[in-house]
Biopython code that builds the backbone (N, CA, C, O; Angstrom):
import numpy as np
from Bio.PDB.StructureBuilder import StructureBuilder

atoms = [
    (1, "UNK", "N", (100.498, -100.697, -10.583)),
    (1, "UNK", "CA", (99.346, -100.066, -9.980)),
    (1, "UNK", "C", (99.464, -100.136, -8.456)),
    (1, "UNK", "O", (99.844, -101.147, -7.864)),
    (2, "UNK", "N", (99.177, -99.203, -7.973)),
    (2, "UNK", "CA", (99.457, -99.066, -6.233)),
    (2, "UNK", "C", (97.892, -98.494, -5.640)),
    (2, "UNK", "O", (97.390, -97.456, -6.071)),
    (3, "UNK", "N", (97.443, -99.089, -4.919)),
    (3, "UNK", "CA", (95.777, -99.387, -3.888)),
    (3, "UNK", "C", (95.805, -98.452, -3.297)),
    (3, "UNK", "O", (96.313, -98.463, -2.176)),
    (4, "UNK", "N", (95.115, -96.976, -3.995)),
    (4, "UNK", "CA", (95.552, -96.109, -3.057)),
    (4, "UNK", "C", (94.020, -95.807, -2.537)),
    (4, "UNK", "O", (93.102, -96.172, -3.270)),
    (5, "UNK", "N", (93.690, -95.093, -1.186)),
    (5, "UNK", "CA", (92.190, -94.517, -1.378)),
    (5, "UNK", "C", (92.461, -92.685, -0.500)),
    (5, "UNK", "O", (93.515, -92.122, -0.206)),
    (6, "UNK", "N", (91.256, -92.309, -0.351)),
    (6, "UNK", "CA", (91.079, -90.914, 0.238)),
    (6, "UNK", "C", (92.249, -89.947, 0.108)),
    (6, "UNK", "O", (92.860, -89.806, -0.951)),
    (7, "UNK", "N", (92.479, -89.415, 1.009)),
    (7, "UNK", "CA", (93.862, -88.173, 0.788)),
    (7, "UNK", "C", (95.084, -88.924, -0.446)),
    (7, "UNK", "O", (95.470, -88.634, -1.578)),
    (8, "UNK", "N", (95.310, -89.797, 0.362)),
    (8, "UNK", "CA", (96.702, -91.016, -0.473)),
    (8, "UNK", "C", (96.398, -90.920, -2.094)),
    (8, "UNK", "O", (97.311, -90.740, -2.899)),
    (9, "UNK", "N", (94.609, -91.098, -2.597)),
    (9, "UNK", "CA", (94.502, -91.213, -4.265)),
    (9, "UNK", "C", (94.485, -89.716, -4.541)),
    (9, "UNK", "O", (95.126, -89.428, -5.552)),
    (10, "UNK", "N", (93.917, -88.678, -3.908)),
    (10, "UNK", "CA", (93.990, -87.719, -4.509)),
    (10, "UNK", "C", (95.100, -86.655, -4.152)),
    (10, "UNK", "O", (94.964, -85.512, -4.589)),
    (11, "UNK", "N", (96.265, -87.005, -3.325)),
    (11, "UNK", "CA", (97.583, -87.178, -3.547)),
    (11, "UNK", "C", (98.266, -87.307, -5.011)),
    (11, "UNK", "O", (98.812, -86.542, -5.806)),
    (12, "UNK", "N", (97.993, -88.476, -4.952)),
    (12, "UNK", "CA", (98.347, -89.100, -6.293)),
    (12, "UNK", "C", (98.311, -88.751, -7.296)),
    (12, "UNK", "O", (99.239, -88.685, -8.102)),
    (13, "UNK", "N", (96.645, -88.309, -7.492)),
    (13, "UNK", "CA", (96.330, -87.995, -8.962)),
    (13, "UNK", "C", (96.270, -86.231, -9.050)),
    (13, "UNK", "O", (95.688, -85.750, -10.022)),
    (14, "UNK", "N", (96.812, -85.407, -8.135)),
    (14, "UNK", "CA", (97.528, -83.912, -8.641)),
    (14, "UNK", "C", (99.076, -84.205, -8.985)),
    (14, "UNK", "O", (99.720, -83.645, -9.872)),
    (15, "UNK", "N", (99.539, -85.196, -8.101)),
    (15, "UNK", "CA", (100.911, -85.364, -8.611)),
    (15, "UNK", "C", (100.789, -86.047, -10.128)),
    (15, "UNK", "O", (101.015, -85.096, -10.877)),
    (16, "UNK", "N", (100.669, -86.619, -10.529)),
    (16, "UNK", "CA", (100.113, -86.944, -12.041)),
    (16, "UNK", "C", (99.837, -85.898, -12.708)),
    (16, "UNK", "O", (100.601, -85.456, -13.567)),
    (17, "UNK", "N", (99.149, -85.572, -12.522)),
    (17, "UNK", "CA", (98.238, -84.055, -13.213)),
    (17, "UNK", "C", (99.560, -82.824, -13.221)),
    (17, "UNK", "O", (99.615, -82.155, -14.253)),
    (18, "UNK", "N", (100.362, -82.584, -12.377)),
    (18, "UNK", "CA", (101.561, -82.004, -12.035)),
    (18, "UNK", "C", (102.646, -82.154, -12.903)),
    (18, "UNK", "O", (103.508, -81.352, -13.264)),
    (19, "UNK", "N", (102.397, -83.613, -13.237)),
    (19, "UNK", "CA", (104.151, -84.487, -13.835)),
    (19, "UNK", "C", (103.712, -84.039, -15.482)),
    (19, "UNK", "O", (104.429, -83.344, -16.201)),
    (20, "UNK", "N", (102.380, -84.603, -15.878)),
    (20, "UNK", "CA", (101.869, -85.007, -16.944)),
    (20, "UNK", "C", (101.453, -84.280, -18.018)),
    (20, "UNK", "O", (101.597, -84.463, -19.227)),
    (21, "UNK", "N", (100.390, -82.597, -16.773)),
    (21, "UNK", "CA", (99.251, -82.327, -17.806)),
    (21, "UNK", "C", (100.259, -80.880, -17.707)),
    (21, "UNK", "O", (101.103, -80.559, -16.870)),
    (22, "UNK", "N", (99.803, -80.243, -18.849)),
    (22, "UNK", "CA", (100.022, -79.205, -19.709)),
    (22, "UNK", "C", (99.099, -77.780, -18.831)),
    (22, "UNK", "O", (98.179, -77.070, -19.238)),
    (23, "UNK", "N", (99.881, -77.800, -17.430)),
    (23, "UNK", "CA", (98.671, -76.847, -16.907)),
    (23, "UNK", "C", (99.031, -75.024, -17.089)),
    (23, "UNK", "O", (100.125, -74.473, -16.965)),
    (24, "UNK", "N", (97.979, -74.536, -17.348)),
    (24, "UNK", "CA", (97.873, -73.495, -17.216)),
    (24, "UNK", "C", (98.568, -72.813, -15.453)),
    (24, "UNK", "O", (98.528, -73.434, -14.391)),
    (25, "UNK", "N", (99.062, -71.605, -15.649)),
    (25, "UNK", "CA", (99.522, -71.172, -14.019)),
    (25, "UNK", "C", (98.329, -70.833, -12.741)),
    (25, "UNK", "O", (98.227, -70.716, -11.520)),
    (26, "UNK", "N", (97.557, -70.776, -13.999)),
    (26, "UNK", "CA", (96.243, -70.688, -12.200)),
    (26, "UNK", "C", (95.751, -71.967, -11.926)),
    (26, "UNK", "O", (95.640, -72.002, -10.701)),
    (27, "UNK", "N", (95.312, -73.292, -12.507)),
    (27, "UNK", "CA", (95.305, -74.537, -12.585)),
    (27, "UNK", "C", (96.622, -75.003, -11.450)),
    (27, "UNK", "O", (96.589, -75.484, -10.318)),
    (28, "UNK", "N", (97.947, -74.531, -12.527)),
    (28, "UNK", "CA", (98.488, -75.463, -12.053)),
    (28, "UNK", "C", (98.932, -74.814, -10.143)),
    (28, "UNK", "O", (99.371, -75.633, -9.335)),
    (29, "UNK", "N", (98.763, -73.644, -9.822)),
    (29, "UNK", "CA", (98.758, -72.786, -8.277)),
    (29, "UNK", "C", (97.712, -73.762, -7.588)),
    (29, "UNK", "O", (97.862, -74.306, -6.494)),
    (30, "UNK", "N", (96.383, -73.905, -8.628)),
    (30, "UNK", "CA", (95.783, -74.307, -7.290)),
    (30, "UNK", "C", (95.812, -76.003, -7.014)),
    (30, "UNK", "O", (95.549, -76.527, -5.931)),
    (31, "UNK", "N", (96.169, -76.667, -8.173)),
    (31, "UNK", "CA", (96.667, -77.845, -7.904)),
    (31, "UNK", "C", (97.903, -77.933, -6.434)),
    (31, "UNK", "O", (97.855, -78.678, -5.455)),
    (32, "UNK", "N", (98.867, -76.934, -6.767)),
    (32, "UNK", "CA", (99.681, -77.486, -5.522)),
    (32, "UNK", "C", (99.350, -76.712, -4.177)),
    (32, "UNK", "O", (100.049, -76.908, -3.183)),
    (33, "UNK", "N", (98.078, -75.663, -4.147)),
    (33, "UNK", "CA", (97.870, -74.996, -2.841)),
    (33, "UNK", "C", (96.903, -76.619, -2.334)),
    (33, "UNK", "O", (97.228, -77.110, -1.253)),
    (34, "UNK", "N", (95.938, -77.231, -3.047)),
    (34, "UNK", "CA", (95.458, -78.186, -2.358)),
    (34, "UNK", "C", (96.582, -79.158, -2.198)),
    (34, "UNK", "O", (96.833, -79.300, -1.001)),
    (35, "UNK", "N", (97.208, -79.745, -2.828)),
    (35, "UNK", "CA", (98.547, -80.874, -2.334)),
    (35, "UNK", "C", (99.168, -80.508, -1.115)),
    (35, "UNK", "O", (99.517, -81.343, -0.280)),
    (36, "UNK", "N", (99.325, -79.226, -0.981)),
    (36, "UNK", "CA", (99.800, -78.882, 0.739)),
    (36, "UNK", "C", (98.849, -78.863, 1.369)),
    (36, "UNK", "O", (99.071, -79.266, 2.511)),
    (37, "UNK", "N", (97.519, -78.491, 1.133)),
    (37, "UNK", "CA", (96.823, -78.994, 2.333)),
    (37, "UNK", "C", (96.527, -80.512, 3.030)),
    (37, "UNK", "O", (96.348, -80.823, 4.207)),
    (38, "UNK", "N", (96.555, -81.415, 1.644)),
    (38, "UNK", "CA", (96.919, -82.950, 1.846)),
    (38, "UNK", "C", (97.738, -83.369, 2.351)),
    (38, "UNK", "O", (97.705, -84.070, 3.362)),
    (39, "UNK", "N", (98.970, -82.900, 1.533)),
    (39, "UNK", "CA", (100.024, -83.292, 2.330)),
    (39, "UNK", "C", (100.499, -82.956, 4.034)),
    (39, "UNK", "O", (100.823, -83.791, 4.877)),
    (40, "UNK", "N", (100.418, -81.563, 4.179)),
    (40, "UNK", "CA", (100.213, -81.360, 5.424)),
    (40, "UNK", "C", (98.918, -82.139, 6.325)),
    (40, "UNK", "O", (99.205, -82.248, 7.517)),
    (41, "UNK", "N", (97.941, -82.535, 6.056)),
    (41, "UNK", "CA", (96.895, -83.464, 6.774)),
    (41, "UNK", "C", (97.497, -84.819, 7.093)),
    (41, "UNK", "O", (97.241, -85.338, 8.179)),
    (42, "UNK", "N", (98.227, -85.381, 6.273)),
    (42, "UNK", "CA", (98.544, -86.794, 6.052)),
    (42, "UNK", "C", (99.919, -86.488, 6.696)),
    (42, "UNK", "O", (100.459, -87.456, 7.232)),
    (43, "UNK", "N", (100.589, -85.283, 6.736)),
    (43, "UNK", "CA", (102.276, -85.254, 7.191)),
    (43, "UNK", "C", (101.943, -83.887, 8.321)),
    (43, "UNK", "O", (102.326, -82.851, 7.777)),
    (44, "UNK", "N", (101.414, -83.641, 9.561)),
    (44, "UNK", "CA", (101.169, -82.821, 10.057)),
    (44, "UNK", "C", (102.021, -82.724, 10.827)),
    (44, "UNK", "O", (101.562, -82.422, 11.929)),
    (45, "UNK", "N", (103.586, -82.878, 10.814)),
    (45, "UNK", "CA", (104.558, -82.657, 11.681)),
    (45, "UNK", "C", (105.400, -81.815, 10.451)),
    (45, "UNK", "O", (106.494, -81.352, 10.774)),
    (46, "UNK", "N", (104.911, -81.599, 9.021)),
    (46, "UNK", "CA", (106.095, -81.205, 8.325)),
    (46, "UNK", "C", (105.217, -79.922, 8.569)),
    (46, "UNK", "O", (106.006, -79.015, 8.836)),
    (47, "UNK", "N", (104.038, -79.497, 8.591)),
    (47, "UNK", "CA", (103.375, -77.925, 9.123)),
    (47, "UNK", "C", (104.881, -76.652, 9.276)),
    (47, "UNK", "O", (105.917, -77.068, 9.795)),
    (48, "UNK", "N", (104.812, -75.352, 8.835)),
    (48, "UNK", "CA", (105.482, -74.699, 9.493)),
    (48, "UNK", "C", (105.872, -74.635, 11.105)),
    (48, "UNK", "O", (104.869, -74.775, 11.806)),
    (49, "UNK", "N", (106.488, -74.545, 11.478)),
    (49, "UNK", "CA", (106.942, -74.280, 12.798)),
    (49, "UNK", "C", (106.261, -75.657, 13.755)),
    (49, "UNK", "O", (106.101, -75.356, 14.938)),
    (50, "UNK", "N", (105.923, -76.850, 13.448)),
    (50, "UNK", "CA", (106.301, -78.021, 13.648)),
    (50, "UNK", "C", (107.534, -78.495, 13.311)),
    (50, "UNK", "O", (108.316, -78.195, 12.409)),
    (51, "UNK", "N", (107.590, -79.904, 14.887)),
    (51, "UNK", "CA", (109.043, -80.689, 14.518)),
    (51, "UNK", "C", (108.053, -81.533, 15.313)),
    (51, "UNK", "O", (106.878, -81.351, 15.632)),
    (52, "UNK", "N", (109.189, -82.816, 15.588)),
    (52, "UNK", "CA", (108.581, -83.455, 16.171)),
    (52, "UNK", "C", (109.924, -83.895, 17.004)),
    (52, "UNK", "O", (110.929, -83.735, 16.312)),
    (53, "UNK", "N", (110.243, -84.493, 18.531)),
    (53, "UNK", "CA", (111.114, -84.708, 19.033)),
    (53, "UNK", "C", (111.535, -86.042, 18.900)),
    (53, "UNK", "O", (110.749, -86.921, 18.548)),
    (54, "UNK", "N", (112.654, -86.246, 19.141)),
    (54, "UNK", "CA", (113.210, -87.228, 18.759)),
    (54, "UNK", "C", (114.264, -87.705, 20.208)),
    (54, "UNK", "O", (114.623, -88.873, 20.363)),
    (55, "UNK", "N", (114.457, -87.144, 20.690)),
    (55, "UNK", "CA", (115.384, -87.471, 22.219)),
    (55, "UNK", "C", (115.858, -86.118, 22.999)),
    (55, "UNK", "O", (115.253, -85.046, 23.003)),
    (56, "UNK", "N", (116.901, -86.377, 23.559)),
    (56, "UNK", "CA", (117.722, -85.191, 24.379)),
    (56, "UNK", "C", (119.057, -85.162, 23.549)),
    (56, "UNK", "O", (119.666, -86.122, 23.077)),
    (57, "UNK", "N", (119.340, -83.909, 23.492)),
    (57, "UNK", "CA", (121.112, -83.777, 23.342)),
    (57, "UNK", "C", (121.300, -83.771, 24.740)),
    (57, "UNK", "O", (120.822, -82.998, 25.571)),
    (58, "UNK", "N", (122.192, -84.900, 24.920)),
    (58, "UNK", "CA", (123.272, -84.537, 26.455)),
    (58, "UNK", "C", (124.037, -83.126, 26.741)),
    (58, "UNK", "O", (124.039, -82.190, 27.541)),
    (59, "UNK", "N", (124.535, -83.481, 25.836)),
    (59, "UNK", "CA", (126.089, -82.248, 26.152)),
    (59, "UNK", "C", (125.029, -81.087, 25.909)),
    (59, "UNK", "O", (125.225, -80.350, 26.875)),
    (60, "UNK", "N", (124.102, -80.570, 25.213)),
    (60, "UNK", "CA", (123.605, -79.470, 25.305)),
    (60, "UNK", "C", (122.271, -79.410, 26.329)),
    (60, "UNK", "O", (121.699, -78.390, 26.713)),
    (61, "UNK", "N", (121.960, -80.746, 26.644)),
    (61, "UNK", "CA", (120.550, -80.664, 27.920)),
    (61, "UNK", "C", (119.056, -79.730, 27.280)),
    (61, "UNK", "O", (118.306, -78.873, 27.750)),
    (62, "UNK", "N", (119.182, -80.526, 25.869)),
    (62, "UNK", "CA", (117.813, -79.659, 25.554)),
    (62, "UNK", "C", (117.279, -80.616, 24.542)),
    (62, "UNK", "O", (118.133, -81.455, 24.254)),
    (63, "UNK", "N", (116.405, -80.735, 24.050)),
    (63, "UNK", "CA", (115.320, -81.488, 22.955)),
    (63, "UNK", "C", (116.193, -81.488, 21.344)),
    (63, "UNK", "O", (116.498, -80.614, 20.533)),
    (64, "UNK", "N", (116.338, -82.709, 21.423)),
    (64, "UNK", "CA", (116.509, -82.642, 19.561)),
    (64, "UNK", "C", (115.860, -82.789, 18.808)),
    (64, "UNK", "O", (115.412, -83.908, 18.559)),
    (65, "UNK", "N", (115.559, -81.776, 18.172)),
    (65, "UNK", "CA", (114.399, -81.863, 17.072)),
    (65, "UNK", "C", (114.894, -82.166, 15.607)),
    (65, "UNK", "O", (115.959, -81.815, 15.099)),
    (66, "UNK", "N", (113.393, -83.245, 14.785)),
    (66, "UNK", "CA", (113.537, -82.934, 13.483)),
    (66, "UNK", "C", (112.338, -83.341, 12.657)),
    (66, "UNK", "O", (111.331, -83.761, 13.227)),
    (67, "UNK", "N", (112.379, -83.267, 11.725)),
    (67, "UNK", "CA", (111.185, -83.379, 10.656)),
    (67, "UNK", "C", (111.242, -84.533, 10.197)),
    (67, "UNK", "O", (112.191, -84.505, 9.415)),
    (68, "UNK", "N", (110.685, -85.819, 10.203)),
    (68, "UNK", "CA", (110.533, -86.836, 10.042)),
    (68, "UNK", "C", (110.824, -86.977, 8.412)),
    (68, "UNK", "O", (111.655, -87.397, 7.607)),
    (69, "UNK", "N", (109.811, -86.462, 8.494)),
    (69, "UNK", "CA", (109.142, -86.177, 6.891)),
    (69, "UNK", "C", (109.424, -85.001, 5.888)),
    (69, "UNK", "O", (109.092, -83.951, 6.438)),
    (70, "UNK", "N", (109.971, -84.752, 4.468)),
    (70, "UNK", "CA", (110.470, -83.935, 3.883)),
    (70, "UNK", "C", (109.175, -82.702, 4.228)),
    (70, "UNK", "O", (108.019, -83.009, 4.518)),
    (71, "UNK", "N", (109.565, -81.646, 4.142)),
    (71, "UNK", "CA", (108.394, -80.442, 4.189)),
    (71, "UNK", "C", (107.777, -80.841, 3.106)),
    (71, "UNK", "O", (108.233, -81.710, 2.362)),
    (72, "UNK", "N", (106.437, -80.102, 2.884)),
    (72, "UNK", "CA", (105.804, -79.791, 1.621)),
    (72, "UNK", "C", (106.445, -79.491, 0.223)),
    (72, "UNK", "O", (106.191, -79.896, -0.912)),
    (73, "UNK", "N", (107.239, -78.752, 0.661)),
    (73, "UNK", "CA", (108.105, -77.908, -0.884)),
    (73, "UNK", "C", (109.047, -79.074, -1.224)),
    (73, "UNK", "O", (108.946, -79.798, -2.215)),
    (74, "UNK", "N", (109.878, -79.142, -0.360)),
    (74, "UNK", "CA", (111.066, -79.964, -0.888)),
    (74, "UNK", "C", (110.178, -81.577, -1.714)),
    (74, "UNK", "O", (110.243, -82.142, -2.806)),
    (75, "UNK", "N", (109.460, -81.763, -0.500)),
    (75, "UNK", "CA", (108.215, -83.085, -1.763)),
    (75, "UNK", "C", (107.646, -83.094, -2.597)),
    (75, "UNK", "O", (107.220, -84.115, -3.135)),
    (76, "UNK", "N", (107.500, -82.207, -2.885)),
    (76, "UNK", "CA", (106.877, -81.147, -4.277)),
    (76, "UNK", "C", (108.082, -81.265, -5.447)),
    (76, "UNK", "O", (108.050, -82.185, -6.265)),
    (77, "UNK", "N", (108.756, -80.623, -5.449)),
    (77, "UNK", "CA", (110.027, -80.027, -5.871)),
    (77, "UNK", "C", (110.503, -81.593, -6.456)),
    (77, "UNK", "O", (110.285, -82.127, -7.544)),
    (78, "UNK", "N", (111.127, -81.998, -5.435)),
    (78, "UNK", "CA", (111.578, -83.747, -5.499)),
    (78, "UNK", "C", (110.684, -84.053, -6.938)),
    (78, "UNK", "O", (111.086, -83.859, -8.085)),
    (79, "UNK", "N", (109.680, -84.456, -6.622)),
    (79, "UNK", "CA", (108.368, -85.392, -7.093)),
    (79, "UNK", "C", (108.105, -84.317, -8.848)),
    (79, "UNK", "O", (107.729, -85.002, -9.799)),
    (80, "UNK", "N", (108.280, -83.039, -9.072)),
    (80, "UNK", "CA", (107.865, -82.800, -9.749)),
    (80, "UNK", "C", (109.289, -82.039, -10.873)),
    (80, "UNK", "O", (109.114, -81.846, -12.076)),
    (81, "UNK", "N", (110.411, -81.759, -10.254)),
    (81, "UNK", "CA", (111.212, -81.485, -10.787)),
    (81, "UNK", "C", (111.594, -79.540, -10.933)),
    (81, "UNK", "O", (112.537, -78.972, -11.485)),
    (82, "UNK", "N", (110.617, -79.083, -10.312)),
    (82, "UNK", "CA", (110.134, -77.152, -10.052)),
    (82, "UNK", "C", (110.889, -77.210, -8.628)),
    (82, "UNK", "O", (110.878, -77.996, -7.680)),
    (83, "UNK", "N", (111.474, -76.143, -8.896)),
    (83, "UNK", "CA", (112.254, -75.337, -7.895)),
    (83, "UNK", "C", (111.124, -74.979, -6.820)),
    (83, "UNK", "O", (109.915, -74.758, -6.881)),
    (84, "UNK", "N", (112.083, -75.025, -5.811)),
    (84, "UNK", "CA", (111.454, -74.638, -4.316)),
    (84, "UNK", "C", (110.500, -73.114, -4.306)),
    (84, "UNK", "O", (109.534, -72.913, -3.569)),
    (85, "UNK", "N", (111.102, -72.070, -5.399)),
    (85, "UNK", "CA", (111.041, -70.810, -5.168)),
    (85, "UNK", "C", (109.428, -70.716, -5.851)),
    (85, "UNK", "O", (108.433, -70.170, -5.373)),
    (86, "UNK", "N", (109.606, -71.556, -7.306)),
    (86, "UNK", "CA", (108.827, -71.459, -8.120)),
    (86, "UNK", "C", (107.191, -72.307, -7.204)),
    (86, "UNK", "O", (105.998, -72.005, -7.216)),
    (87, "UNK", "N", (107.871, -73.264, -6.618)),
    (87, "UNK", "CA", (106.276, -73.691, -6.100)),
    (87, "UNK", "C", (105.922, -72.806, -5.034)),
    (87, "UNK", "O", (104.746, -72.912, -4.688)),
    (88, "UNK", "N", (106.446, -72.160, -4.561)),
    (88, "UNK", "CA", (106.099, -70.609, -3.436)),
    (88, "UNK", "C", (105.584, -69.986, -4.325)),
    (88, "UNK", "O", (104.355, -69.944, -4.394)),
    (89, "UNK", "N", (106.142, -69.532, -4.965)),
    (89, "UNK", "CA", (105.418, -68.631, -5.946)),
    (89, "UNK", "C", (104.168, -68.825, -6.777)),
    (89, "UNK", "O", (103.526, -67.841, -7.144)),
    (90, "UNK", "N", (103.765, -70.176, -7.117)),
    (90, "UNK", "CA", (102.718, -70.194, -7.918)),
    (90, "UNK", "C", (101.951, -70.838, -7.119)),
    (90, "UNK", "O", (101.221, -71.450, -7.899)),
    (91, "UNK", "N", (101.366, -71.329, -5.201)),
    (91, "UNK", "CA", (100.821, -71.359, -4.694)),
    (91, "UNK", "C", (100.527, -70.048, -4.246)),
    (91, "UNK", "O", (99.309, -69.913, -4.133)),
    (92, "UNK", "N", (101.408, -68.639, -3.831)),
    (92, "UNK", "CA", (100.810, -67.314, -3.918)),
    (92, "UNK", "C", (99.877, -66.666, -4.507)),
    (92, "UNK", "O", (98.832, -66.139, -4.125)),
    (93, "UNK", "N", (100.744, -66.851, -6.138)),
    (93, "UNK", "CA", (99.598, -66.372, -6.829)),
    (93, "UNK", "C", (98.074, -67.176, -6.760)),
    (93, "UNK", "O", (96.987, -66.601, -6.797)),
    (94, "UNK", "N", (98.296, -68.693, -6.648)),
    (94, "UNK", "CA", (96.830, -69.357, -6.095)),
    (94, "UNK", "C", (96.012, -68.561, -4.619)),
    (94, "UNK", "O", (94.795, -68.378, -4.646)),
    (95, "UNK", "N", (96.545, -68.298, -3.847)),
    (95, "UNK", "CA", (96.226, -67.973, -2.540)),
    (95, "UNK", "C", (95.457, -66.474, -2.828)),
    (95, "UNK", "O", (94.265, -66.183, -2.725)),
    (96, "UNK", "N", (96.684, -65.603, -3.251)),
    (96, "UNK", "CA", (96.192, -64.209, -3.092)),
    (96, "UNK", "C", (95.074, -63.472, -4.367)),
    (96, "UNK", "O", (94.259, -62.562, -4.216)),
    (97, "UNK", "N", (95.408, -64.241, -5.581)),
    (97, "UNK", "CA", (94.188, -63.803, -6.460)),
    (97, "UNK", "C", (92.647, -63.733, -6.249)),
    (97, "UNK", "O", (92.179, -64.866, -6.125)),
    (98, "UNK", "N", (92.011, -63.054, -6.195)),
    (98, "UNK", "CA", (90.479, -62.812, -6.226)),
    (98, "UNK", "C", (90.052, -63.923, -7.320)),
    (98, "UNK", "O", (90.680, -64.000, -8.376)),
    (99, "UNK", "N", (88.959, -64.789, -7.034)),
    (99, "UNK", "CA", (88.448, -65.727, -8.473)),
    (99, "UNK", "C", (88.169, -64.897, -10.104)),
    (99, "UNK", "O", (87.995, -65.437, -11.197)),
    (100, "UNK", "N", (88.208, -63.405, -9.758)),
    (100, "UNK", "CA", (87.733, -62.999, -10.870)),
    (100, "UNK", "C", (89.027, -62.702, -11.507)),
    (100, "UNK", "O", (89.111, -62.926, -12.714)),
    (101, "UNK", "N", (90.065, -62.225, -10.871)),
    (101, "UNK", "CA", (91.219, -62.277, -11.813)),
    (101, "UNK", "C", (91.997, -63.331, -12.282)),
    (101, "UNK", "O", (92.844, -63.202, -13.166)),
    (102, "UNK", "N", (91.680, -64.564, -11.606)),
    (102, "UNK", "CA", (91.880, -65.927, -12.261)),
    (102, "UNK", "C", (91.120, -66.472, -13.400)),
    (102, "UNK", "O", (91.385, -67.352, -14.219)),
    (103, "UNK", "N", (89.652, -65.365, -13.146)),
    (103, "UNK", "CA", (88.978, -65.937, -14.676)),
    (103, "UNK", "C", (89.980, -64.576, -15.706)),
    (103, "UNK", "O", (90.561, -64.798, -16.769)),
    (104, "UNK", "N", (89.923, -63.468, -15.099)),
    (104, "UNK", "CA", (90.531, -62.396, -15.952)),
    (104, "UNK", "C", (91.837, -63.163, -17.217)),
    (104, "UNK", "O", (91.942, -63.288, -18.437)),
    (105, "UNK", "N", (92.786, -63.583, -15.717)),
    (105, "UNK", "CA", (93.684, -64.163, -16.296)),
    (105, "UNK", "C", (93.754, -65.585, -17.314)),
    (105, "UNK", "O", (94.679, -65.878, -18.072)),
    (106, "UNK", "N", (92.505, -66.343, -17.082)),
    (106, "UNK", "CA", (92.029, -67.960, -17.897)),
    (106, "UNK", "C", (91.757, -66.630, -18.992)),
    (106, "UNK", "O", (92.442, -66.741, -20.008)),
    (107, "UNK", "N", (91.062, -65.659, -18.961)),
    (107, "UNK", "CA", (90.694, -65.325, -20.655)),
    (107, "UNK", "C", (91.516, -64.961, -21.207)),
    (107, "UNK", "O", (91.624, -65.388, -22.356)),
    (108, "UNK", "N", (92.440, -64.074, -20.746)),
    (108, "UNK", "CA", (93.640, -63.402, -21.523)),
    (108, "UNK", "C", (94.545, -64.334, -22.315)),
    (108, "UNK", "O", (95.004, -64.198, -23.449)),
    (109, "UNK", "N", (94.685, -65.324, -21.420)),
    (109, "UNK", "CA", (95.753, -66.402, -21.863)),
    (109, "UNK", "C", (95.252, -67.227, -22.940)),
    (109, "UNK", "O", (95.992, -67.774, -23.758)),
    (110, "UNK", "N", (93.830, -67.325, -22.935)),
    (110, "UNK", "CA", (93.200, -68.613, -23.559)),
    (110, "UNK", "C", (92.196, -67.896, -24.011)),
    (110, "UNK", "O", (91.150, -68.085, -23.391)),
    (111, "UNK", "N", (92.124, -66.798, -25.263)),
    (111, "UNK", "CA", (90.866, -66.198, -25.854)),
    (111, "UNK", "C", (90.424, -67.258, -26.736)),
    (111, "UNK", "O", (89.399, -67.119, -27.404)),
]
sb = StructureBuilder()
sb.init_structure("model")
sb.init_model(0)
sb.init_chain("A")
sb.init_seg("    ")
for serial, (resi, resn, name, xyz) in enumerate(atoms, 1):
    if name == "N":
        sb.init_residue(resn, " ", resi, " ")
    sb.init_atom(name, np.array(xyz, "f"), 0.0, 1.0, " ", f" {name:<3s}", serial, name[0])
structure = sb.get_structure()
């Protein structure tokens, strides 16, 4: 058992819910559109088009950058065993559906 509280437990318990439960594709979209918003809150250097610096290159005289922290996807992916492409894809369909074609789609699937 690991003491988790706020972002950190409910972290936790979509990744569970992710590993474990038997989710449906609109369930399981919007399970990981909120995990990136967590995760990005709690990891706000892995954000798109964030880095975070780390020193100078000499020989090139400019900033070396890198990501401390795995992005969103690849921690996802890692942690749950779904391809990079596939968790793009089924946070889309979370993002861009209207609520009514997510119920459309909960009935079709599940009369």
């Amino acid at each position: 058992m690991i003491d988790l509280s706020g972002l950190q437990a409910e972290l936790a318990k979509i990744d569970e819910n992710l590993i474990r439960n038997d989710l449906d594709l609109i369930d399981r979209g919007e399970h990981l559109k909120r995990r990136k918003e967590i995760y990005e809150a709690i990891h706000p250097e892995t954000k798109a088009g964030q880095s975070q610096s780390i020193g100078m290159n000499k020989s090139l005289g400019n900033n070396v950058t890198e990501i401390i922290s795995p992005t969103f996807v690849d921690d996802t992916a890692k942690k749950t065993g779904v391809s990079t492409r596939v968790i793009h894809e089924e946070i889309q369909i979370a993002t861009n559906l209207t609520p009514e074609s997510k119920e459309r789609l909960r009935f079709n699937v599940n009369p």
